[in-house]
Structure formats: structure tokens, C-alpha cells
The first five atom37 places (N, CA, C, CB, O) and aatype in JSON, in Angstrom:
{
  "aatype": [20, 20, 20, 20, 20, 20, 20, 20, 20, 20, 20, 20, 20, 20, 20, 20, 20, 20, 20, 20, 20, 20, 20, 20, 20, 20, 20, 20, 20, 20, 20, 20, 20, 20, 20, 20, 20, 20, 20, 20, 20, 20, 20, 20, 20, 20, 20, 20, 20, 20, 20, 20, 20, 20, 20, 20],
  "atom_mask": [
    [1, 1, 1, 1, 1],
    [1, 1, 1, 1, 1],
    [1, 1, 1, 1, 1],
    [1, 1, 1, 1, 1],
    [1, 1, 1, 1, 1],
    [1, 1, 1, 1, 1],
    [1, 1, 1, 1, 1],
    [1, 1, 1, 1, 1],
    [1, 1, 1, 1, 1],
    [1, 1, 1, 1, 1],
    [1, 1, 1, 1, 1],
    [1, 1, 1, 1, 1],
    [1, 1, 1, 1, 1],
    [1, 1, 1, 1, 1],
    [1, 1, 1, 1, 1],
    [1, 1, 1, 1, 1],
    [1, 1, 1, 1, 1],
    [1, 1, 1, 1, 1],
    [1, 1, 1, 1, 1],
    [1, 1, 1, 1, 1],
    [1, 1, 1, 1, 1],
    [1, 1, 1, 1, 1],
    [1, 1, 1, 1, 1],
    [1, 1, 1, 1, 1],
    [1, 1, 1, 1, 1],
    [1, 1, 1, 1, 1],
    [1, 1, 1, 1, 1],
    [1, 1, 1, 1, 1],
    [1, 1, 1, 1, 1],
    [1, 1, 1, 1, 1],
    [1, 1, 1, 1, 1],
    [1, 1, 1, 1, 1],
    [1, 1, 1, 1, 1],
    [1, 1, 1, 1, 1],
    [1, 1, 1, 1, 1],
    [1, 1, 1, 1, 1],
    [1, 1, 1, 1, 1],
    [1, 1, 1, 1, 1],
    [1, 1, 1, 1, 1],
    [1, 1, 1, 1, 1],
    [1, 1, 1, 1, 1],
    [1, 1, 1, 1, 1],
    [1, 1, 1, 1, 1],
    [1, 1, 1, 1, 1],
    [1, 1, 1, 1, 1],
    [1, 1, 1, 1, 1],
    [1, 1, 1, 1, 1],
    [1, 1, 1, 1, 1],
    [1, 1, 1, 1, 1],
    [1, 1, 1, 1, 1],
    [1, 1, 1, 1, 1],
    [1, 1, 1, 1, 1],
    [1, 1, 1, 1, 1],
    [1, 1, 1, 1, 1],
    [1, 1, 1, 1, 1],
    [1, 1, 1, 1, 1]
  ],
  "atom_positions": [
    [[100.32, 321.7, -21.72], [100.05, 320.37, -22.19], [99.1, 319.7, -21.18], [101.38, 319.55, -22.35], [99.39, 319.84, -20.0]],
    [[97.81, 318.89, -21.54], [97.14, 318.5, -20.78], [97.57, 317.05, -20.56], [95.94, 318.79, -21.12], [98.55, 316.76, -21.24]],
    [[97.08, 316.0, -19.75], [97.2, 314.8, -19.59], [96.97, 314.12, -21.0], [96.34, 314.41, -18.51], [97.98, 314.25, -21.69]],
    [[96.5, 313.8, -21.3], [95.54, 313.0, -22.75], [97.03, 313.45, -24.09], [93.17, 314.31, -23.31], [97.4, 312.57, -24.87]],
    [[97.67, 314.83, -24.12], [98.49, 315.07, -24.8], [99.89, 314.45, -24.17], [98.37, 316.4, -25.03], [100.61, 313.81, -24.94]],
    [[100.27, 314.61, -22.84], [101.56, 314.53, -21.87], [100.82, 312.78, -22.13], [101.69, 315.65, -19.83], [100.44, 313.07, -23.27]],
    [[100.57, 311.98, -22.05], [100.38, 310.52, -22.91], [100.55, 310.39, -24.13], [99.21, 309.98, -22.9], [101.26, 309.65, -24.82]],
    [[99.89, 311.11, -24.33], [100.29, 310.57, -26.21], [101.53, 310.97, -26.94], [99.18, 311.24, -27.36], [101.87, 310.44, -28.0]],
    [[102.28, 312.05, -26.25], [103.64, 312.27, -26.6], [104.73, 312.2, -25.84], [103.73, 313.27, -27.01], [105.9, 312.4, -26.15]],
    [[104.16, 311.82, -24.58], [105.29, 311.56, -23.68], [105.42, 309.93, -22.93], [105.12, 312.72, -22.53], [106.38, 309.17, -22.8]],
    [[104.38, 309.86, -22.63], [104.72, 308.54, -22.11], [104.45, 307.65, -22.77], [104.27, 308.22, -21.08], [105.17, 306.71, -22.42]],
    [[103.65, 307.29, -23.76], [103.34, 305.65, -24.74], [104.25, 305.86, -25.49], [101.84, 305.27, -25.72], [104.65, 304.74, -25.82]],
    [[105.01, 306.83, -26.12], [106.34, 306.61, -27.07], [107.61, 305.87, -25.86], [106.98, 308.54, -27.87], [108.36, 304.92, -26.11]],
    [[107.56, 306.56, -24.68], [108.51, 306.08, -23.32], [108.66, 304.57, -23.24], [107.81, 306.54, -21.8], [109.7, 303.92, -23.24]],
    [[107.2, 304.1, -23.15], [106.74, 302.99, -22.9], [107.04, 302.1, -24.08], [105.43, 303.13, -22.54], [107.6, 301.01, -23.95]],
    [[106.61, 302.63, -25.33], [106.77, 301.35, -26.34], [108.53, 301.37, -26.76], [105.58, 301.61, -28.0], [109.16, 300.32, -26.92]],
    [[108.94, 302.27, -26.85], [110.52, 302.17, -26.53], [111.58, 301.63, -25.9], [110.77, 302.8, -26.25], [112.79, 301.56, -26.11]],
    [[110.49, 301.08, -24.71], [111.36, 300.06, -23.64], [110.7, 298.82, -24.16], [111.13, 300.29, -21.72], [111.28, 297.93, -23.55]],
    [[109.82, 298.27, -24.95], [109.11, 297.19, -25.14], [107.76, 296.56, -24.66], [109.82, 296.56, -24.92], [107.24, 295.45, -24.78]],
    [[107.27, 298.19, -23.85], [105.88, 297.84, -23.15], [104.88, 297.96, -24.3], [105.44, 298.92, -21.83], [104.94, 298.99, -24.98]],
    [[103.9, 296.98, -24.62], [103.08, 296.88, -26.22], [103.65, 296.42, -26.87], [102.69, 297.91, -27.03], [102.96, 295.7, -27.59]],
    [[104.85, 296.38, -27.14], [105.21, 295.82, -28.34], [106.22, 294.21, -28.44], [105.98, 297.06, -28.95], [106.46, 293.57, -29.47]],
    [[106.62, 293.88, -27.08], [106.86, 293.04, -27.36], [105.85, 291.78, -27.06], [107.89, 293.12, -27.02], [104.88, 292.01, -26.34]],
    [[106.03, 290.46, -27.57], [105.17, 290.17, -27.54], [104.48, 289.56, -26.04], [105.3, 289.58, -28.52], [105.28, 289.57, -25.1]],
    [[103.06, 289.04, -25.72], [102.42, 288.9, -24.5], [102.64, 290.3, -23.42], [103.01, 287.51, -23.89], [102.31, 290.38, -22.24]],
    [[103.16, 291.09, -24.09], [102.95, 292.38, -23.15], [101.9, 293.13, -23.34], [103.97, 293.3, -23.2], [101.39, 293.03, -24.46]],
    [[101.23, 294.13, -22.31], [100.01, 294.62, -22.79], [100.27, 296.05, -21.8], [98.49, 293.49, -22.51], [100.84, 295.95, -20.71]],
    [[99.82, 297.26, -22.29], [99.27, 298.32, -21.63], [97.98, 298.37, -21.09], [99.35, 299.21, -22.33], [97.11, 298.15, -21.93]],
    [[97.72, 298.51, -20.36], [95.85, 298.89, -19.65], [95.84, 300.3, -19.24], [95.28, 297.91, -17.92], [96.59, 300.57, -18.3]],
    [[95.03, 301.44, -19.83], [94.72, 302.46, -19.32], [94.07, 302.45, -18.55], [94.42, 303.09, -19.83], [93.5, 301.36, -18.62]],
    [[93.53, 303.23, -17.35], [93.09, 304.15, -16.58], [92.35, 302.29, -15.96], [92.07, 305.84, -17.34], [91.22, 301.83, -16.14]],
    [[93.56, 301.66, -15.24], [93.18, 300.14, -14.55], [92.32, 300.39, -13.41], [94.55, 299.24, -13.95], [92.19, 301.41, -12.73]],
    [[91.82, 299.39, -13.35], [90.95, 299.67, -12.05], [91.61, 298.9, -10.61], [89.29, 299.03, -12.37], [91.71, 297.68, -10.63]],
    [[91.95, 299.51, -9.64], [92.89, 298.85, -8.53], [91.88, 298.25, -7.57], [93.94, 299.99, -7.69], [92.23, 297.21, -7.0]],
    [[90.62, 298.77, -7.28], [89.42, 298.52, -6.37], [87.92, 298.72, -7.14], [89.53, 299.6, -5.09], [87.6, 299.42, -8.1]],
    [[87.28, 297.95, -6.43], [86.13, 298.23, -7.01], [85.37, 299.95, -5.63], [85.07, 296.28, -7.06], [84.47, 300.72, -5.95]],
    [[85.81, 299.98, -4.87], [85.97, 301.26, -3.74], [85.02, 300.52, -2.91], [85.47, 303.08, -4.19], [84.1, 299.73, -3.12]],
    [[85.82, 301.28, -1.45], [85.62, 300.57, -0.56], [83.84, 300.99, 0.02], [86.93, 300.8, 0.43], [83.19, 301.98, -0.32]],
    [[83.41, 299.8, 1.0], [82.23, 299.81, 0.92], [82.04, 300.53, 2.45], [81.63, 298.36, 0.55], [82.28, 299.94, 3.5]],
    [[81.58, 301.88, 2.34], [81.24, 303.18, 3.84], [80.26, 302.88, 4.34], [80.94, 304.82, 3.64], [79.28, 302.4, 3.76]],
    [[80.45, 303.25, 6.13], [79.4, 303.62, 7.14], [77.88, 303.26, 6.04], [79.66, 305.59, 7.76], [78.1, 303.24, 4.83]],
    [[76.83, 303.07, 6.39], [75.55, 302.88, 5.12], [75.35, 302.22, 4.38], [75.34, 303.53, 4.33], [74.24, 302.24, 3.86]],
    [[76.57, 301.07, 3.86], [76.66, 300.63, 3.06], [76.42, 301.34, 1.42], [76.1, 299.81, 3.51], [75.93, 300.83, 0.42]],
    [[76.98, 302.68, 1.65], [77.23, 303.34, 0.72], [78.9, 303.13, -0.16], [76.91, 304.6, 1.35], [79.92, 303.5, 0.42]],
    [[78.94, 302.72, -1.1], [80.17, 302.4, -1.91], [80.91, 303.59, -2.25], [79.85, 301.67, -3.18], [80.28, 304.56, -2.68]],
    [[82.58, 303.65, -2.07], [83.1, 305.11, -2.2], [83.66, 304.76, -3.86], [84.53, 305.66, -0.8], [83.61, 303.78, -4.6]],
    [[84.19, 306.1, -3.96], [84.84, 306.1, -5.5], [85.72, 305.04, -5.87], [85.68, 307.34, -5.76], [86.67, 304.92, -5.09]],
    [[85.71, 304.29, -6.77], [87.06, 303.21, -7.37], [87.99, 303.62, -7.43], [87.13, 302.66, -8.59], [87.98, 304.8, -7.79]],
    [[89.26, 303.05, -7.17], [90.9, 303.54, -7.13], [90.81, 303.01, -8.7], [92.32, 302.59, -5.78], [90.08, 302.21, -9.27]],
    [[92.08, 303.99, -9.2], [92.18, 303.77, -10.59], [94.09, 304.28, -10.91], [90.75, 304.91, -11.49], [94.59, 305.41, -10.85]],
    [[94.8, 302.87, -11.24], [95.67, 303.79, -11.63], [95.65, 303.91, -12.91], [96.83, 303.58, -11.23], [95.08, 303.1, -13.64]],
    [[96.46, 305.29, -13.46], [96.56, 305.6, -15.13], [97.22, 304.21, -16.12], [97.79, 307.1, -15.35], [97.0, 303.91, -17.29]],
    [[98.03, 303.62, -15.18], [98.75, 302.9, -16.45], [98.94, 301.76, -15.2], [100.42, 303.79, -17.45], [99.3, 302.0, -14.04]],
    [[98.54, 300.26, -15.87], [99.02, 299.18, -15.62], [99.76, 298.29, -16.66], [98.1, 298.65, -15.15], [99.22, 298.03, -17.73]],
    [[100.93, 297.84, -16.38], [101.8, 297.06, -17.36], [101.5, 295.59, -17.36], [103.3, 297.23, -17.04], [101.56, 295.03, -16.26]],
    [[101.25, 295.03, -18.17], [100.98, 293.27, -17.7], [101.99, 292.71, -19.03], [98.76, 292.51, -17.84], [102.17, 291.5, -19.2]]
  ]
}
């Protein structure tokens, strides 16, 4: 099972089961952005932190 499948059958059924999406003013955010990444030696910008799932 890849990620994209282990989500779509494992965790958003998890999630809307406890009331994450569905009740109301709740929201899922995929693949959130935690940083815009931090700014290196050069002023070269590193990769963005990202987590998979933010709950709001």
C-alpha cells in the first residue's frame, strides 16, 4: 500500500469518524506548510517543512 492509498483508506475514514471534516467549522489541510524553510549560509533558502495533515 502506498501513502496516497494508506490515506484514502486508512486515515480520512479515521479522521472523519472522529468528526475531523465533518463537523461543522472543522477543516482538514493536506500536505500544510509548517515553514516557509529556513534561510542558509548565501542566503540560499532550504526546503519547506511540511506536515501531511493539519487539523483546524
Amino acid at each position: 500500500m502506498n501513502e496516497s492509498e494508506t490515506r484514502a483508506e486508512l486515515i480520512d475514514p479515521a479522521l472523519a469518524a472522529v468528526g475531523w471534516g465533518v463537523v461543522e467549522d472543522s477543516r482538514i489541510r493536506r500536505e500544510f506548510q509548517i515553514t516557509a524553510g529556513r534561510i542558509q549560509p548565501g542566503g540560499q533558502q532550504a526546503k519547506q517543512l511540511k506536515a501531511n495533515y493539519g487539523l483546524v
